[in-house]
C-alpha positions as CSV (number, residue, x, y, z in Angstrom):
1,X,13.2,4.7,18.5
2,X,12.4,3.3,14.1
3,X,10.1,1.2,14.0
4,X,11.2,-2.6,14.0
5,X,11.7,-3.5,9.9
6,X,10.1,-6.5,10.5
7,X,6.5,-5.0,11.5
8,X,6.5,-2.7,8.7
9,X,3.8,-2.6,6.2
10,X,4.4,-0.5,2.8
11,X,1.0,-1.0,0.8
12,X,0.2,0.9,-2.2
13,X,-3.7,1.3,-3.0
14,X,-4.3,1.7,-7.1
15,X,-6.6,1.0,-9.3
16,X,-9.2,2.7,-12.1
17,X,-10.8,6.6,-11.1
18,X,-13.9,6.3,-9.0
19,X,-13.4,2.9,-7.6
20,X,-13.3,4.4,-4.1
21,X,-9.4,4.4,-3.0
22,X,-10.2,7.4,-1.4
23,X,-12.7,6.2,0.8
24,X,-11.1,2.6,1.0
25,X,-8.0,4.7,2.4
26,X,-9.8,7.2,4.7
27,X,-11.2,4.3,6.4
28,X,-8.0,2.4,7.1
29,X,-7.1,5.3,8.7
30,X,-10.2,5.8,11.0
31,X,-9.8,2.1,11.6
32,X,-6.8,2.5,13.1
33,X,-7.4,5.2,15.4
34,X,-4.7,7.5,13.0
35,X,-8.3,10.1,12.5
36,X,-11.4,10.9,14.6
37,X,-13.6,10.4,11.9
38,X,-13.8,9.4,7.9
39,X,-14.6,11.9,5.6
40,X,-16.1,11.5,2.0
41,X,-14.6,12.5,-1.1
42,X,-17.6,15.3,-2.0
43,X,-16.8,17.0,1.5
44,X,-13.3,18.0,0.5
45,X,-11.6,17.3,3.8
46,X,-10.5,13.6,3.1
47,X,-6.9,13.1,3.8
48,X,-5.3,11.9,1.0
49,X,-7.4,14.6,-1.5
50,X,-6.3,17.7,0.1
51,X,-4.8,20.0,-3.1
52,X,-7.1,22.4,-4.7
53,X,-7.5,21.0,-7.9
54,X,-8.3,17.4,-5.7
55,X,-10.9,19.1,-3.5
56,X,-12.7,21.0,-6.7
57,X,-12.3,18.1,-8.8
58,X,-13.3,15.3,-6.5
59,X,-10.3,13.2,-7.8
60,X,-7.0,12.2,-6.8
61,X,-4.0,14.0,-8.4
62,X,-1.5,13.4,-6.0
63,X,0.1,10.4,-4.1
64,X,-0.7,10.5,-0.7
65,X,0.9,9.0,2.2
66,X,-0.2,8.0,5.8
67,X,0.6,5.6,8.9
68,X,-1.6,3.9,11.1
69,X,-1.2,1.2,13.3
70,X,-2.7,-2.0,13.4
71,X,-2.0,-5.8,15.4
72,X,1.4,-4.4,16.2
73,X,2.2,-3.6,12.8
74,X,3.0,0.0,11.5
75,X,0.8,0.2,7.9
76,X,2.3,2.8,5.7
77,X,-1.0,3.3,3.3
78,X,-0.4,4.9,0.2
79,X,-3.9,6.7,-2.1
80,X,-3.0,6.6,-5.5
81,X,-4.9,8.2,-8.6
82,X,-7.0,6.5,-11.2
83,X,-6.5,8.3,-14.4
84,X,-3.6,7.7,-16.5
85,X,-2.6,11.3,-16.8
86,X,-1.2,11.1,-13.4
87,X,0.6,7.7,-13.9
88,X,3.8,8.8,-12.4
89,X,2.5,9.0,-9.0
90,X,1.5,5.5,-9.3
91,X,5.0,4.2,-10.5
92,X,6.3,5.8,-7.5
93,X,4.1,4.3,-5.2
94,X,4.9,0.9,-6.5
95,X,8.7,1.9,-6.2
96,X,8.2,1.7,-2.7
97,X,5.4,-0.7,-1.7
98,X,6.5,-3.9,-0.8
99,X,3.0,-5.1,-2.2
100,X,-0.8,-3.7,-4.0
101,X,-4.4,-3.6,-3.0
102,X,-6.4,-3.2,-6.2
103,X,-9.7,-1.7,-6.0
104,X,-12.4,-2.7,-8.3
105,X,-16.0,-2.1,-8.2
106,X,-18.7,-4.8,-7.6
107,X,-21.0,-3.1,-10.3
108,X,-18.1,-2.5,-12.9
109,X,-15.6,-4.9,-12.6
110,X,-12.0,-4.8,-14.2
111,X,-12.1,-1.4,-16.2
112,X,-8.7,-0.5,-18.4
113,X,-7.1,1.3,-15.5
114,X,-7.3,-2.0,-13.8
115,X,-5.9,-3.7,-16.4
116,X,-2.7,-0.9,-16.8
117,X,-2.2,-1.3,-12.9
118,X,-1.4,-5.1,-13.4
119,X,0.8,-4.8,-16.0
120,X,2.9,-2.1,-14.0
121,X,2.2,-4.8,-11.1
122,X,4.0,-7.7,-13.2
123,X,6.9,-6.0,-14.7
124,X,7.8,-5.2,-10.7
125,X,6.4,-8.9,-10.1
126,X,5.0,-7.1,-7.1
127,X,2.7,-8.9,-4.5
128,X,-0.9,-7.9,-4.9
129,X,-4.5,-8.0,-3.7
130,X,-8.1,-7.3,-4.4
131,X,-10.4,-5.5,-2.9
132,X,-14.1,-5.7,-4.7
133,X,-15.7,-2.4,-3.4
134,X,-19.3,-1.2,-3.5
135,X,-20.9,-4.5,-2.5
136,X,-24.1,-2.4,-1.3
137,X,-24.7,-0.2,-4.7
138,X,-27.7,-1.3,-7.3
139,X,-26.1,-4.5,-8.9
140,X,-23.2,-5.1,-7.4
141,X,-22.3,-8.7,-7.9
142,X,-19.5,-10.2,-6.2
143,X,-19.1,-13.4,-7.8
144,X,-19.7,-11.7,-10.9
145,X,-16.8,-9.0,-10.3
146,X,-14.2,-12.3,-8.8
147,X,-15.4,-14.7,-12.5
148,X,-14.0,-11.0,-14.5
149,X,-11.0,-11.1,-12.3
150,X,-10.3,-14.7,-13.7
151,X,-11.5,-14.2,-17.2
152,X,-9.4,-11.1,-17.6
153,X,-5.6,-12.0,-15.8
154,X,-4.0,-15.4,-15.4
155,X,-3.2,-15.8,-11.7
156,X,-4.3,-17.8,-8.9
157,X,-7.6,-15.9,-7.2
158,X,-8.4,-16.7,-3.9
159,X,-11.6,-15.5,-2.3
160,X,-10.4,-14.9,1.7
161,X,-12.7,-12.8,2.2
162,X,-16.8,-13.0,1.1
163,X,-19.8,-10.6,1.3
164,X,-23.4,-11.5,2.8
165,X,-25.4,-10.8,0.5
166,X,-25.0,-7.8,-2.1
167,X,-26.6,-4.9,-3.4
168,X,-29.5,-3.7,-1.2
169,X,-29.3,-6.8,0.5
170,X,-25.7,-6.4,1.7
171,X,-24.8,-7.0,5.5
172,X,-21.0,-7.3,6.0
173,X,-18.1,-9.8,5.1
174,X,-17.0,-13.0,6.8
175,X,-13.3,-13.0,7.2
176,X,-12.4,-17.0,6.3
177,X,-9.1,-16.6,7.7
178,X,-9.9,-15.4,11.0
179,X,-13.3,-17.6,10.9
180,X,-15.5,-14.3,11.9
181,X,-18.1,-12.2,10.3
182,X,-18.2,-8.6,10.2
183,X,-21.2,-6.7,9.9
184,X,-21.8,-3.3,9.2
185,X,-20.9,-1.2,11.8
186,X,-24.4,0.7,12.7
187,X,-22.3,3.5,14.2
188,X,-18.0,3.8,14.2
189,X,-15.8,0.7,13.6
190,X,-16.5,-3.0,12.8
191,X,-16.6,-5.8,15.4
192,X,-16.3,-10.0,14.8
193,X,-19.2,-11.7,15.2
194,X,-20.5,-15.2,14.8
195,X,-20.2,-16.5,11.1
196,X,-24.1,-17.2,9.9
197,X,-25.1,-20.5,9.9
198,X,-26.9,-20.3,6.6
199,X,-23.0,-19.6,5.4
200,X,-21.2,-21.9,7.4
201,X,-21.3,-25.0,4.1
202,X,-19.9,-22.5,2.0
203,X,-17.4,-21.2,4.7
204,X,-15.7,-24.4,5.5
205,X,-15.5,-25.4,1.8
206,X,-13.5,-21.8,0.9
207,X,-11.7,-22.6,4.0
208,X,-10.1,-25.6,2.7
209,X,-9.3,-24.0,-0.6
210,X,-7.6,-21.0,1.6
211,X,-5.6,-23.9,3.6
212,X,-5.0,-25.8,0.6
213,X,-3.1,-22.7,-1.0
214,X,-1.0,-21.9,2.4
215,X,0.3,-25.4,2.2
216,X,1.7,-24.8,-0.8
217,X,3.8,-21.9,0.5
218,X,6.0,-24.4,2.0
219,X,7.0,-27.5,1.3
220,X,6.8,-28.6,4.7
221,X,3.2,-27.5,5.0
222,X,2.4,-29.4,2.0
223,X,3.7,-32.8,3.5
224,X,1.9,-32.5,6.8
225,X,-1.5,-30.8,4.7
226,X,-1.4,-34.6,2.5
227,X,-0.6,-36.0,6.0
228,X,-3.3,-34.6,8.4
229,X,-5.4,-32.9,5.1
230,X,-5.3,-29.7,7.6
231,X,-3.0,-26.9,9.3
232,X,-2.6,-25.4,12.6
233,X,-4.1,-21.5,12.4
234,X,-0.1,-20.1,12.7
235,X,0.8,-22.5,10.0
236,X,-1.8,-21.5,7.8
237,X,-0.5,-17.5,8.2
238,X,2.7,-18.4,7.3
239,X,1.7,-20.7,4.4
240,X,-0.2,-17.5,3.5
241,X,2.7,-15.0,4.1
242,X,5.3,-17.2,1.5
243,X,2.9,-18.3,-0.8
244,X,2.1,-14.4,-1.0
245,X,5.0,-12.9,-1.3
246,X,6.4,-15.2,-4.1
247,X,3.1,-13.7,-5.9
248,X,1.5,-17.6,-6.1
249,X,-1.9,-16.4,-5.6
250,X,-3.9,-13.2,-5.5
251,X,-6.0,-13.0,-2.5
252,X,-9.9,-11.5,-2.7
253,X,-11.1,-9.5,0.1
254,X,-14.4,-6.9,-0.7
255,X,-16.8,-4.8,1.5
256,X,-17.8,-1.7,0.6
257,X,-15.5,0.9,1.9
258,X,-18.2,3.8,2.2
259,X,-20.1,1.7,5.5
260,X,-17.0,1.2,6.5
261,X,-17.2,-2.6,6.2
262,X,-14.6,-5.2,5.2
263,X,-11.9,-2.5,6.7
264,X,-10.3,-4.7,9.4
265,X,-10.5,-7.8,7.3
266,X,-8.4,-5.7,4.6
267,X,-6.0,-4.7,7.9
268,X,-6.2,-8.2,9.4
269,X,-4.7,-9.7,5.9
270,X,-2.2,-6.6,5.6
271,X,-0.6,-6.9,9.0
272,X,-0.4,-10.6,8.8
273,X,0.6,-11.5,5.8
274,X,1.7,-8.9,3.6
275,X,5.6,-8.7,3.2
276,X,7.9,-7.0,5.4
277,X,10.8,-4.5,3.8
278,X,13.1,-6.8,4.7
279,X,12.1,-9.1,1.3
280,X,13.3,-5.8,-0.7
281,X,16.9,-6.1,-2.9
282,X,17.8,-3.0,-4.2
283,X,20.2,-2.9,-7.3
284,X,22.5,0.0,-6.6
285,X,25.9,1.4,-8.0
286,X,28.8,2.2,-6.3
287,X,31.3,4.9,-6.3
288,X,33.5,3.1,-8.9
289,X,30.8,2.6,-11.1
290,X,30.3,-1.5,-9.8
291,X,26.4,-3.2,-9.7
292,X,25.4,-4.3,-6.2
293,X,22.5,-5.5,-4.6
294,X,21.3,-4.1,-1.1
295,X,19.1,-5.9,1.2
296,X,17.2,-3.7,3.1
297,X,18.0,-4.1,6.8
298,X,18.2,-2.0,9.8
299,X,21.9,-2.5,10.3
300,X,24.4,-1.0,8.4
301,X,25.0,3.1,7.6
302,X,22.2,4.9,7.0
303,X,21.1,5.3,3.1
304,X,17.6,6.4,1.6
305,X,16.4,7.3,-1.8
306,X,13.7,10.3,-2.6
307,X,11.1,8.8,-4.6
308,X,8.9,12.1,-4.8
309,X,9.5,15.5,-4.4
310,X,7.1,18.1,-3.8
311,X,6.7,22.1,-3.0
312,X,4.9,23.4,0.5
313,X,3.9,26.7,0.8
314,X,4.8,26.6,4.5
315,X,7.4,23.7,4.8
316,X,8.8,24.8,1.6
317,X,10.5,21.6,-0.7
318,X,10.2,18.0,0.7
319,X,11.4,14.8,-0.3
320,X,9.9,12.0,0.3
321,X,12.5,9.0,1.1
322,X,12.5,5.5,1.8
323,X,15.1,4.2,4.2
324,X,17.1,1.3,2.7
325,X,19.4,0.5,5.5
326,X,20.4,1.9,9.3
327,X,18.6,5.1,10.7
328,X,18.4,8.2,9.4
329,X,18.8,10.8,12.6
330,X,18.3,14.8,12.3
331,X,21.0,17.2,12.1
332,X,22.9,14.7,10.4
333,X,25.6,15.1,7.9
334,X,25.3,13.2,4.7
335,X,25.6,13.3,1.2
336,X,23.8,13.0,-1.9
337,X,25.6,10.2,-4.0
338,X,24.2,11.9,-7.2
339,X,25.2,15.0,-7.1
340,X,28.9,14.0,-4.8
341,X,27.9,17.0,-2.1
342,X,27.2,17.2,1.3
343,X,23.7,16.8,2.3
344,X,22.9,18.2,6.2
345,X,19.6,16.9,7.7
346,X,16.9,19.1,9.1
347,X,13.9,18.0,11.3
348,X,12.6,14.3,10.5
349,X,8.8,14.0,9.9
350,X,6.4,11.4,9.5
351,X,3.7,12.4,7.1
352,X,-0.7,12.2,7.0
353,X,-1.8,13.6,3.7
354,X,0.0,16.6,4.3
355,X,0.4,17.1,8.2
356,X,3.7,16.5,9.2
357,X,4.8,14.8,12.2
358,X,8.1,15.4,14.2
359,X,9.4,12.2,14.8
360,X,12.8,11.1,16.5
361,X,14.3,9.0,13.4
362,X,13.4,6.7,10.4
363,X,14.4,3.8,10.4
364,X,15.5,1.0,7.2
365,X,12.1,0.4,5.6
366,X,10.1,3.4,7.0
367,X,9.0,6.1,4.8
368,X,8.9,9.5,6.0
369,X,9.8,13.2,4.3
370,X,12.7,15.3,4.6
371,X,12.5,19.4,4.5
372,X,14.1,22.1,3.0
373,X,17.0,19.9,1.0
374,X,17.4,22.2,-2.5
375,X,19.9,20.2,-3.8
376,X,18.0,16.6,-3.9
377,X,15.8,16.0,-6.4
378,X,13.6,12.7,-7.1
379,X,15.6,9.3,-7.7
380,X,18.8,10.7,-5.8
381,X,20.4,8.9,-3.1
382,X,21.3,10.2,0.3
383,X,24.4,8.2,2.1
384,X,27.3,8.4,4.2
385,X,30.4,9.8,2.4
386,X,32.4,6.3,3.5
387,X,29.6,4.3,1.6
388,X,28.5,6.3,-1.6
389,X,26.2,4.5,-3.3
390,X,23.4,5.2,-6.0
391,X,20.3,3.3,-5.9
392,X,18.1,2.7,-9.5
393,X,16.2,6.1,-9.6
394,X,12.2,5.9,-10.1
395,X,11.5,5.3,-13.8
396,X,8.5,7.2,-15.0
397,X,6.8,7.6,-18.1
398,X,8.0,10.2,-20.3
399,X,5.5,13.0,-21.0
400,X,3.5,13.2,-24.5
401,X,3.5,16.7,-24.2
402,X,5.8,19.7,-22.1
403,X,5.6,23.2,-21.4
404,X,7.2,25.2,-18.6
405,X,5.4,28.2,-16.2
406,X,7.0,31.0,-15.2
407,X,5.3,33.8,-12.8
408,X,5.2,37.2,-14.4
409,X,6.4,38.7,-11.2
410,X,7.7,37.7,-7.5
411,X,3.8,38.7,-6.6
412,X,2.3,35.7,-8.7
């Protein structure tokens, strides 16, 4: 059976080169339970950095894609590169993530990959958050790092979750939504603890400012907050979750993704307040050349678009594809709208860096990858021939500069 739309979570990590995505999304996944163990970047046998060029390198070329579960909620985490030259990747992450988590350094601050991230951010008006990473490295300074944040872009910031202490004196995170510290975890994952009481004052003061902003989410919660000057825990999540997705603050979460600390506060947030699919509208164009809008749902005939397209030597091409609507089933019989032919459907998979997983269908808001369809390329459409559609392709920067590669001979 899909996955329910509602408990979906499509979360695309970006930010500058050398931030620590990779590490940030290697732990998410050990968190979870999806790995045994997370690896670091200089070992070459991270997850997301699995290419040659990645693993030589020690940077991210390629998007990567991976699932983990988390409070119920299936997180589809997204690694995407830091330099500019490989911009497209992150456009096509953010063509499919219902919201951001921005990784900055404690040390470094907002650096011009930061800055270019945001603006692609705000032309999608796409929820986002921040993670301030490296809270244990020489000078790291998290209220220095959060006062950039605010000189720099013009939106509400809203610490929900602070460090104990930084740089050599750094000792874990206290979650002020869930009211529970974190240390760092001497050996595996983290575990909540009691908040320390030297930090309680400061606590309950960015407590109020986090309840203050999940009453204006609603305007229900804001009568009863000038009422009682307080919310119920499950009000406050879903003062978070609205005032969140309509992009009315930018929450502030940090650790320092290395130790593996301030990873379930990151999940915690992600699970329970990020957006669901089902906020998506997708512009689309019908057969008779008419502007639509489709809300994605898991009813309906099954449509997806391939938003990347890539070449395995052993699985041979795959397209990646978001599902906008019903369930995409194998062996089915489709077609691309783009090209008007018939499309059939292979094996469904589920992906992990770059282990695929058989898995029974995809349902409306899932990502997953498709094998072995030649004829599909990136931006098209796959639909049912009674509902052609085309949804708006992935726009992505045009190239400065082009050559093509050919092989000498079949050999090379």
């Amino acid at each position: 059976m899909s996955f329910n739309i509602d408990g979906i979570r499509n979360i695309a990590i970006a930010g500058h080169g050398g931030t620590g995505k990779t590490t940030l999304f290697e732990n998410i996944l050990f968190t979870g339970g999806a790995i045994p163990r997370p690896e670091l970047v200089s070992s070459g046998k991270t997850v997301s950095d699995f290419a040659d060029e990645e693993i030589e390198k020690q940077v991210s070329v390629h998007l990567a894609l991976a699932d983990t579960m988390w409070k119920d909620s299936l997180l589809n985490v997204m690694d995407t590169p830091g330099s500019s030259d490989f911009v497209g990747e992150v456009v096509a992450a953010f063509r499919i993530a219902e919201s951001a988590l921005v990784v900055i350094g404690a040390k470094e601050g907002v650096q011009i990959e930061t800055v270019k991230v945001w603006r692609r951010l705000n032309q999608r008006n796409k929820p986002r958050m921040v993670f301030i990473n490296k809270l244990d490295a020489d000078r790291a300074d998290f209220d220095q790092a959060l006062s950039d944040l605010q000189d720099k872009f013009e939106p509400n910031f809203v610490p929900v979750v602070i460090p104990i202490g930084g740089a050599e004196g750094y000792r874990g995170v206290i979650d002020l939504v869930a009211n529970q510290a974190y240390l760092i975890p001497e050996d595996g994952k983290e575990k909540a603890t009691e908040i320390p009481d030297d930090m309680r004052d400061a606590v309950d003061e960015l407590r109020a400012a986090i309840i203050e902003t999940a009453a204006e989410g609603d305007d229900a919660l804001m009568e009863k907050y000038f009422e009682e000057e307080t919310l119920s825990e499950e009000e406050i999540h879903a003062g978070l979750r609205a005032a969140f997705a309509d992009n009315k603050f930018v929450p502030v979460l940090c650790g320092a993704a290395e130790l593996c600390s301030g990873i379930a506060s990151v999940m915690n947030f992600v699970a329970d307040t990020a957006p669901a699919p089902t906020v998506t509208i997708e512009n689309a164009t019908d057969q008779d050349g008419n502007e639509k809008t489709v809300q994605m749902a898991s009813d309906g005939e099954p449509t997806c678009y391939c938003f990347k397209t890539s070449i395995d030597q052993f699985s041979g091409r795959m397209s990646f594809v978001k599902v906008v609507t019903g369930t995409l089933l194998p062996d089915s019989d489709l077609y691309n709208a783009d090209k008007n032919s018939k499309q059939r459907l292979g094996k469904i998979f589920k992906i992990v860096g770059k282990k695929l997983v058989d898995t029974p269908d995809l349902g409306a808001g899932d990502i997953g990858v498709l094998t072995k369809l030649e004829s599909v390329d990136t931006g098209n459409t796959i639909c049912t021939h009674d509902d052609m559609l085309q949804y708006q392709p992935v726009k992505v920067p045009q190239p400065v500069h082009s050559l093509a590669v050919f092989a000498a001979n079949k050999n090379d």
